[in-house]
C-alpha positions as CSV (number, residue, x, y, z in Angstrom):
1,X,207.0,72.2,233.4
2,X,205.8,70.6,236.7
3,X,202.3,71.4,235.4
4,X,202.9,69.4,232.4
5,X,199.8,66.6,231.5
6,X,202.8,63.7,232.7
7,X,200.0,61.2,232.1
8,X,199.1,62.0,228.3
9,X,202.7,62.2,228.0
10,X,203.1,58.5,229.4
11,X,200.7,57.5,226.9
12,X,201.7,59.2,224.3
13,X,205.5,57.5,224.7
14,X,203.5,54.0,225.1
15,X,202.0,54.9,221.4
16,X,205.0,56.2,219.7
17,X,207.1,53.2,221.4
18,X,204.6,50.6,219.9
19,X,204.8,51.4,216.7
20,X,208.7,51.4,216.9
21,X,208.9,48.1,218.0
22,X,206.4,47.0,215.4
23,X,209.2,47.8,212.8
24,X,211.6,44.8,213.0
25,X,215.3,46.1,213.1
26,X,216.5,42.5,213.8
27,X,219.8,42.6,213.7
28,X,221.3,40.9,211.1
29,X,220.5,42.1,208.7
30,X,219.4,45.5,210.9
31,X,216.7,46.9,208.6
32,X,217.5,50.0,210.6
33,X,216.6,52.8,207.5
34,X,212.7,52.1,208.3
35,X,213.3,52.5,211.9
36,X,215.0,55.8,211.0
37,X,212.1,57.1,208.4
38,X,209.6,56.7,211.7
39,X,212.0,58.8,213.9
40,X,212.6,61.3,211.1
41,X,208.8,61.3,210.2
42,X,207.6,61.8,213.8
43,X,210.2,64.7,214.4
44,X,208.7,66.2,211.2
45,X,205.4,66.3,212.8
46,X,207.0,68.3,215.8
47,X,208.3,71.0,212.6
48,X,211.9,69.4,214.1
49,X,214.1,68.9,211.0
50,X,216.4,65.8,211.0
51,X,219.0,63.9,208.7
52,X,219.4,61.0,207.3
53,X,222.7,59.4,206.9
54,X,223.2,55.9,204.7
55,X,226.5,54.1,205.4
56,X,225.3,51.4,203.0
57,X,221.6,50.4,201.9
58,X,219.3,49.6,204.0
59,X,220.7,51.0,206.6
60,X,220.8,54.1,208.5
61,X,222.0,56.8,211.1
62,X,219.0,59.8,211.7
63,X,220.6,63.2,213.8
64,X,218.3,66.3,215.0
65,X,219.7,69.3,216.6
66,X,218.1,71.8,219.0
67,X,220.2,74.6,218.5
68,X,221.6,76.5,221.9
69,X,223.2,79.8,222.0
70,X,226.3,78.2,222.2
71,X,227.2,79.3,225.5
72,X,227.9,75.9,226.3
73,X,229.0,72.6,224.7
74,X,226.6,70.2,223.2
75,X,225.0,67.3,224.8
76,X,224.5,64.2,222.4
77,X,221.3,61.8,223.2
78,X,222.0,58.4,221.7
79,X,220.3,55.1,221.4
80,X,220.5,52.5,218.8
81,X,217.8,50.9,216.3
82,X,218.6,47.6,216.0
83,X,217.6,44.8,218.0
84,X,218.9,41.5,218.4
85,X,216.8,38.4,217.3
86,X,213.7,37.1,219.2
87,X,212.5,33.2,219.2
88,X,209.0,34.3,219.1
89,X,207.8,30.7,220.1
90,X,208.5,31.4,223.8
91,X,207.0,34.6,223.6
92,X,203.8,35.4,225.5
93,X,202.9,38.3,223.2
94,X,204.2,39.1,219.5
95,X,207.4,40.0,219.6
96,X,206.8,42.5,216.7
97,X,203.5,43.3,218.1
98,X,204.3,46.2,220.5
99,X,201.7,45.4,222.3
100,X,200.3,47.7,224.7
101,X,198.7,45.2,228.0
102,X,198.7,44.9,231.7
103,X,200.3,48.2,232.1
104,X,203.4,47.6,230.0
105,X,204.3,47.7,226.7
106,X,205.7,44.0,224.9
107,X,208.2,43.3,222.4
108,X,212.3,43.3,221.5
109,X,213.6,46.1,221.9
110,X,211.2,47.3,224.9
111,X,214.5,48.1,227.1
112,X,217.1,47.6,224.9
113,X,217.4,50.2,223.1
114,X,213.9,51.1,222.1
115,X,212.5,52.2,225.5
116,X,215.4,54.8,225.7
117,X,214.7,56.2,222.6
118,X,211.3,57.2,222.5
119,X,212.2,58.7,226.3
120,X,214.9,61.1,224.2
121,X,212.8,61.4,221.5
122,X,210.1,62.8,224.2
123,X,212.0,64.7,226.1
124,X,213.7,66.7,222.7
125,X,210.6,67.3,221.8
126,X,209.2,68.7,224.7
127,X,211.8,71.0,224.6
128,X,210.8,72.5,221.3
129,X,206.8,72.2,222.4
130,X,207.6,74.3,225.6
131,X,209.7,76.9,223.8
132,X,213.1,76.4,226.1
133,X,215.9,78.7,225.3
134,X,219.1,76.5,225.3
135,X,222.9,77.2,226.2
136,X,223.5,74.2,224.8
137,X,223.0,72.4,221.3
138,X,220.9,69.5,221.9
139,X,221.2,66.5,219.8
140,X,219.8,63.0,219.3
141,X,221.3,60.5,217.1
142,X,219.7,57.4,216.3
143,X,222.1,54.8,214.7
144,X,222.4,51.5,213.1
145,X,224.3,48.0,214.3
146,X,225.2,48.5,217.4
147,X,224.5,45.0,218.9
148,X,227.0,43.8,216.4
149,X,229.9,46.0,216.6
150,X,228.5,49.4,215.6
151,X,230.7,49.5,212.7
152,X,227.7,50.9,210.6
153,X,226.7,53.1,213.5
154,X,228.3,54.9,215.9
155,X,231.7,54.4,214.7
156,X,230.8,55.0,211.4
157,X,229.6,58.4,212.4
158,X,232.6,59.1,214.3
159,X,234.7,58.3,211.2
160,X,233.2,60.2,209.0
161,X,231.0,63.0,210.6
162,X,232.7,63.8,213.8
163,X,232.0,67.5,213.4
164,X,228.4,66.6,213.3
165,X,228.0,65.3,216.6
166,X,230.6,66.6,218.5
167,X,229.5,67.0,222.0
168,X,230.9,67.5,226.1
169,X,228.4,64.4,227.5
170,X,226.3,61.6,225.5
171,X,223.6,59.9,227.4
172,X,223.6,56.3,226.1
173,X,222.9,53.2,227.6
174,X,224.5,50.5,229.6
175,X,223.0,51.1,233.3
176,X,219.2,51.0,234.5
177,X,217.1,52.2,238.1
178,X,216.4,49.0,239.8
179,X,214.2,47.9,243.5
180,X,214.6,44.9,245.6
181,X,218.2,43.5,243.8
182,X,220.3,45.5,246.7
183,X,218.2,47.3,249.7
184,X,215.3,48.5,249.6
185,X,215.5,51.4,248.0
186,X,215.5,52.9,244.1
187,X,219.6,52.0,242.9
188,X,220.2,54.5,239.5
189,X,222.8,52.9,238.3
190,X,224.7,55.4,235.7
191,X,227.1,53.9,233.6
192,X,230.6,55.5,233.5
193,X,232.8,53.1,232.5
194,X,233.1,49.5,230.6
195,X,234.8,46.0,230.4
196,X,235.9,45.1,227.1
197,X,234.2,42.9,224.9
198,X,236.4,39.9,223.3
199,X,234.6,37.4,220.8
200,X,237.2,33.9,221.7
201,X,236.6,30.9,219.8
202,X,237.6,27.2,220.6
203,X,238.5,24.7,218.0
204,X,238.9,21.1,218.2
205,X,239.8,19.6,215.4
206,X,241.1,15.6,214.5
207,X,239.9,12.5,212.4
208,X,236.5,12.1,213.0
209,X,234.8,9.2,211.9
210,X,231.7,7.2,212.3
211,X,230.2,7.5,215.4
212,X,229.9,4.1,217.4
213,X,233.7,4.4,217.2
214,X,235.7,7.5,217.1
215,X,237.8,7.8,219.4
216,X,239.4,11.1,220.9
217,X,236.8,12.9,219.0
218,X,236.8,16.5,218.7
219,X,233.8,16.9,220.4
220,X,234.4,15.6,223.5
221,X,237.7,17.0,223.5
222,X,235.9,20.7,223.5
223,X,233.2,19.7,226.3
224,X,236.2,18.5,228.0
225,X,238.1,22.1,227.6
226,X,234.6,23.4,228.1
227,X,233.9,21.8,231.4
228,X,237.0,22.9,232.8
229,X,236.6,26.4,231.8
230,X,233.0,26.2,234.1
231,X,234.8,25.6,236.7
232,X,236.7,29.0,236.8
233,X,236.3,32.0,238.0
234,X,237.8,35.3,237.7
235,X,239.2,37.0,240.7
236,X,237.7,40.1,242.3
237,X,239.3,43.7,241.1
238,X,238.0,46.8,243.2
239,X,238.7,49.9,240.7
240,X,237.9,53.8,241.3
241,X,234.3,53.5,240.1
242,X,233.7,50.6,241.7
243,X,234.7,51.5,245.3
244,X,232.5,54.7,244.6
245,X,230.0,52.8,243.5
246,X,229.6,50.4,246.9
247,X,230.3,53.5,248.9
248,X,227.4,55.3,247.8
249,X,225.4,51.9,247.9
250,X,226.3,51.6,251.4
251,X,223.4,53.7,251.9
252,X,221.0,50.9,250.9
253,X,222.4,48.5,253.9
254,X,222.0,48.3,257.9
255,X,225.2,48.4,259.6
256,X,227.3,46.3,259.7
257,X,227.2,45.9,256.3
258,X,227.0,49.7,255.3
259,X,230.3,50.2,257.2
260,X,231.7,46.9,255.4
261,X,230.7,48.5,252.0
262,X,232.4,51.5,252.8
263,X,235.8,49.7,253.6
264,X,236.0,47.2,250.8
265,X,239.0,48.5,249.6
266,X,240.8,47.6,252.9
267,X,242.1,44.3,253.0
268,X,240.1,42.6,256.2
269,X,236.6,44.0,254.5
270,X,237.1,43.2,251.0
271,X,236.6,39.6,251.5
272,X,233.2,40.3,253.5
273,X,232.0,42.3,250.5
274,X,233.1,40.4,247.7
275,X,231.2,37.2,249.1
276,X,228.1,38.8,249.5
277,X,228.3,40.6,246.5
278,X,229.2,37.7,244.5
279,X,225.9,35.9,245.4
280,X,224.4,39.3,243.0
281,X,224.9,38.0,239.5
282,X,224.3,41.3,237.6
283,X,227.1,43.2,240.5
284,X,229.3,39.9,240.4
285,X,229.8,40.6,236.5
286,X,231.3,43.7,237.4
287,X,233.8,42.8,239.5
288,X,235.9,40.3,237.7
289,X,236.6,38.6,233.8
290,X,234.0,36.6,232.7
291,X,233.6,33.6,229.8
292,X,230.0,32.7,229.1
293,X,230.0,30.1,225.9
294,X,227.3,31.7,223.7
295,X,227.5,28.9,220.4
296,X,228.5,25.2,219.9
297,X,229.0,24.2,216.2
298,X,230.0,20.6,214.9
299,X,228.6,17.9,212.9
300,X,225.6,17.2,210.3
301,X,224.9,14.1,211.1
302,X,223.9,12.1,214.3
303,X,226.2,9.0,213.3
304,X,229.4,11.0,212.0
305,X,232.0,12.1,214.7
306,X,232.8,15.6,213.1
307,X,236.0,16.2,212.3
308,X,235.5,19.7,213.6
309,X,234.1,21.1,216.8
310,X,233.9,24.8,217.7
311,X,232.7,27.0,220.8
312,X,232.4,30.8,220.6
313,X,232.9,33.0,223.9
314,X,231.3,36.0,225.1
315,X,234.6,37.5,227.1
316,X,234.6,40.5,228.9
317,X,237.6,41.8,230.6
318,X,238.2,44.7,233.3
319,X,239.8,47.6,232.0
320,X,243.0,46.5,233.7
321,X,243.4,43.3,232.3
322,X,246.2,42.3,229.8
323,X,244.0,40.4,227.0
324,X,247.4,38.7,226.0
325,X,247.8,37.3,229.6
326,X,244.3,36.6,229.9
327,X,244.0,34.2,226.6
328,X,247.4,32.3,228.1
329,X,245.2,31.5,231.4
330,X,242.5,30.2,229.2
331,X,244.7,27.7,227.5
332,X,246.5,26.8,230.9
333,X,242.9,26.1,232.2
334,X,242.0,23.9,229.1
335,X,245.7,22.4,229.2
336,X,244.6,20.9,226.0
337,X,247.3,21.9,223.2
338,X,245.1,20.4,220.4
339,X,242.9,22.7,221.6
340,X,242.8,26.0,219.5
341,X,242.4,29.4,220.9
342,X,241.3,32.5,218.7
343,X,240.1,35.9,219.7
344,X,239.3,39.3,218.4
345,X,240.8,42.1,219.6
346,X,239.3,43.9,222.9
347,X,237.1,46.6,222.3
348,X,238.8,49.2,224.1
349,X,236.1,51.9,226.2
350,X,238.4,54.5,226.9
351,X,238.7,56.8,230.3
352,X,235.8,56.4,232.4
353,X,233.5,59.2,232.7
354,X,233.8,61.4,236.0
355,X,230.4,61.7,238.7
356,X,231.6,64.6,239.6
357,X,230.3,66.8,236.2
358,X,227.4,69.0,235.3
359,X,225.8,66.3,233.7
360,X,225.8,63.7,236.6
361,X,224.7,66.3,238.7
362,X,221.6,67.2,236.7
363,X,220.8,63.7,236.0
364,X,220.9,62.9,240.2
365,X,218.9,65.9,240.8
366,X,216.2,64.9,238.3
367,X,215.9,61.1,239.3
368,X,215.5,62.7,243.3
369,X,213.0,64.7,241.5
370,X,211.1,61.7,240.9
371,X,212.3,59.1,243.5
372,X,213.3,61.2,246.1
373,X,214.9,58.0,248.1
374,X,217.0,56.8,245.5
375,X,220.3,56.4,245.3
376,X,222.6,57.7,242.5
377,X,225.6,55.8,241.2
378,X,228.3,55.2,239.2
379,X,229.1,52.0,237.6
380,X,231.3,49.9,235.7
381,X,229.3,48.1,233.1
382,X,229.8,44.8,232.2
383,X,228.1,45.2,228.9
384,X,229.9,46.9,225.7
385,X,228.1,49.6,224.7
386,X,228.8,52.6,221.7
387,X,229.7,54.8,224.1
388,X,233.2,53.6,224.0
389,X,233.7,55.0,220.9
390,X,233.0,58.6,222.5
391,X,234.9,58.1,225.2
392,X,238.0,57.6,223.1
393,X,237.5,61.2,221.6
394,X,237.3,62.6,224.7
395,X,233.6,62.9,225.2
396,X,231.7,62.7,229.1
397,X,229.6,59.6,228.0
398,X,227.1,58.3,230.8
399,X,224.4,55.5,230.3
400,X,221.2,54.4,232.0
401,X,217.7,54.1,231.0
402,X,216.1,55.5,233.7
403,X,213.3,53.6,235.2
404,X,213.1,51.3,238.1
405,X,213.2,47.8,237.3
406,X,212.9,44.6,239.0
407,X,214.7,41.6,238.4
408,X,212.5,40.1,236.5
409,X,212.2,42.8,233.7
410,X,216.1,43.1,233.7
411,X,215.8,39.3,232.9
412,X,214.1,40.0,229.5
413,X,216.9,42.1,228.3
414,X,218.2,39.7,225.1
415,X,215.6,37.4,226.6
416,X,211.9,36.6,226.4
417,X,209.0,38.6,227.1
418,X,210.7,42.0,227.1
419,X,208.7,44.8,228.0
420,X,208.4,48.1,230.1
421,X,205.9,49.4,232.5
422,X,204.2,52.6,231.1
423,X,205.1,54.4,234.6
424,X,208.5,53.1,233.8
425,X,208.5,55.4,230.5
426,X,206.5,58.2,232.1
427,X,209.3,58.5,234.8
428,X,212.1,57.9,232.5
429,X,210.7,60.8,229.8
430,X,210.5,63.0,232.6
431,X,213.8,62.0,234.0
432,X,215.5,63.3,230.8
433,X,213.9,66.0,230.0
434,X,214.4,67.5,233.9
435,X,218.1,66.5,233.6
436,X,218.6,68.5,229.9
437,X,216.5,71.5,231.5
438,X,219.0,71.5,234.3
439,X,221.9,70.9,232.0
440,X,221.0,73.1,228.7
441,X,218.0,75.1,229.8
């Protein structure tokens, strides 16, 4: 399909992603069955049948199969409907608006998850629209909740239609192409493996009492435990992926620091590495536990000391760290034993995903395809993602929206202003669908 109109087909993926992002799936409550209807009703218009699945009301998980001669296993495209909330004040552009402007396309959910969608959704269709015989089913779930747990969603499917969407690889999120962050050339980042997501909350409690004189009040007690908590920082774990991953980065740098990357495993380069890498705040997530405090709660009242004060954690943990041992440091680093300290339980991602399968190599092949100086990947992800989930059955799951994006953009991720460049979704349609050619074609 190298003939193929690539620019109508930009432009059509700027339309279509538009008007899903003008369909708030804010999540909560997720509103994700309109989302769904949308999919469902522009897949109808391509004569591609899909189905609906309602775990409860008002919500919903949409599948479509291309059916392959089942030479070959399946292949399971996967992105997620909901968004999470957007303080439209800030904004430059309507959040909801999907606007189309200065070469990009505005709103939540532009990257995450949206983006990647329509890119599938593109791409699947293509496939039908050029008559491609497949060895492979191809499949592409659209599901519910995932930025809060995906118990609605992905899990939900797993539980209780497994046979459904059974599959060898998923392509999900949780990496992205970026320029200009390391080197100076195109980094595809493709995730293969996670850190664990643990929810920990902090909980002062005491007296209380009016506030010109409380002493030993429960809030200062928690800023206290806070600030000593902002003063930590994990230390530095170099895993399988993530020696792969600097070693093919190396390719980015000048030597010495290409030869540096190579060796950080061995003990006189690793601290070289680990500095300059650090100074990266995207890479230095990756390396090491992290504790980010994401809500403060206490008090009604602005002359009442509360008698209650909370902080909730975003924790992520490497795959090799005890979650047990881990909550002990945090209370030996508060050494506060008023202080309470509560968790949920780790979100365990499974085995990570190998680079050396069909799937990576067809995906490497199509982003050269495109950017023929880019460098191909492996990561660990420091974001949880549903493709843990598949990973525990067994499943190949690899994630990256694959565009280029520079730090700015990455920045509007969860944040303000998010958008994508229209050559951003032109490559990243074309990415996909060159990759399941490759792979199911």
């Amino acid at each position: 399909m190298n003939d193929a109109d690539w620019v109508g087909i930009e432009n059509e993926a700027a339309s279509v992603l538009s008007r899903y992002i003008q369909i708030d799936t804010t999540n909560p409550p997720g509103n994700e069955r309109e989302g769904a209807e949308f999919l469902g009703d522009w897949l109808s218009g391509e004569s591609i049948p899909a189905t609906m699945y309602h775990p409860v009301p008002d919500r919903a998980n949409l599948l479509a199969v291309l059916k392959g001669d089942g030479s070959r296993s399946p292949v399971l495209l996967l992105h997620h409907i909901d968004v999470v909330p957007a303080a439209g004040e800030r904004w430059s552009r309507d959040p909801f608006g999907g606007v189309v402007e200065d070469g990009h396309v505005w709103g939540r959910g532009a990257i995450d998850n949206k983006s990647l969608g329509v890119m599938h959704l593109m791409a699947f269709a293509l496939l039908r629209r050029q008559s491609v015989r497949l060895k492979r089913d191809v499949m592409m779930l659209a599901v519910s909740d995932e930025e809060m747990g995906g118990a609605v969603g992905s899990k939900w499917m797993i539980d209780n239609h497994w046979d459904d969407i059974r599959s060898e690889y998923l392509w999900d999120e949780g990496g992205v192409g970026t320029l200009g962050i390391v080197g100076d050339r195109p980094v595809f980042a493709v995730s293969v493996s996670e850190k664990r997501s643990v929810v920990v909350i902090l909980r002062a409690g005491g007296a209380g009492g009016h506030g010109s004189m409380a002493a030993n009040a429960p809030v200062e007690r928690l800023l206290a435990a806070l600030e000593c908590l902002r003063g930590w920082s994990g230390s530095v774990e170099l895993g399988p992926v993530t020696i792969e991953f600097l070693t093919r980065l190396s390719k980015t740098q000048s030597f010495p620091a290409s030869w540096l990357m190579r060796n950080a495993s061995r003990p006189w380069g690793r601290p070289l590495v680990v500095g300059k890498l650090s100074a990266i705040p995207s890479i230095d997530a990756m390396l090491r536990d992290t504790i980010r405090v994401t809500m403060l709660r206490a008090g009604d009242s602005a002359n009442v000391s509360p008698d209650i004060a909370e902080a909730v954690l975003d924790v992520r943990l490497l795959p090799g760290t005890d979650q047990g041992g881990f909550l002990q440091l945090v209370r030996d680093v508060i050494d506060d034993e008023t202080i309470e300290v509560q968790a949920t339980e780790a979100l365990t991602g499974g085995a990570a995903s190998p680079s050396d399968s069909d799937f990576f190599r067809a995906l490497e092949q199509a982003v050269l395809g495109s950017s023929p100086d880019a460098i191909v990947t492996p990561i660990q992800t420091p974001v949880a993602t549903d493709s843990r989930f598949f990973r525990q059955r067994g499943v190949k799951a690899y994630g990256i929206n694959p565009g280029i994006f520079t730090q700015s953009e990455i920045e509007t991720i969860h944040g303000v202003d998010e958008r994508i460049s229209l050559r951003n979704l032109g490559m990243g349609t074309r990415i996909v669908y060159e990759s399941l050619l490759d792979l199911c074609g």
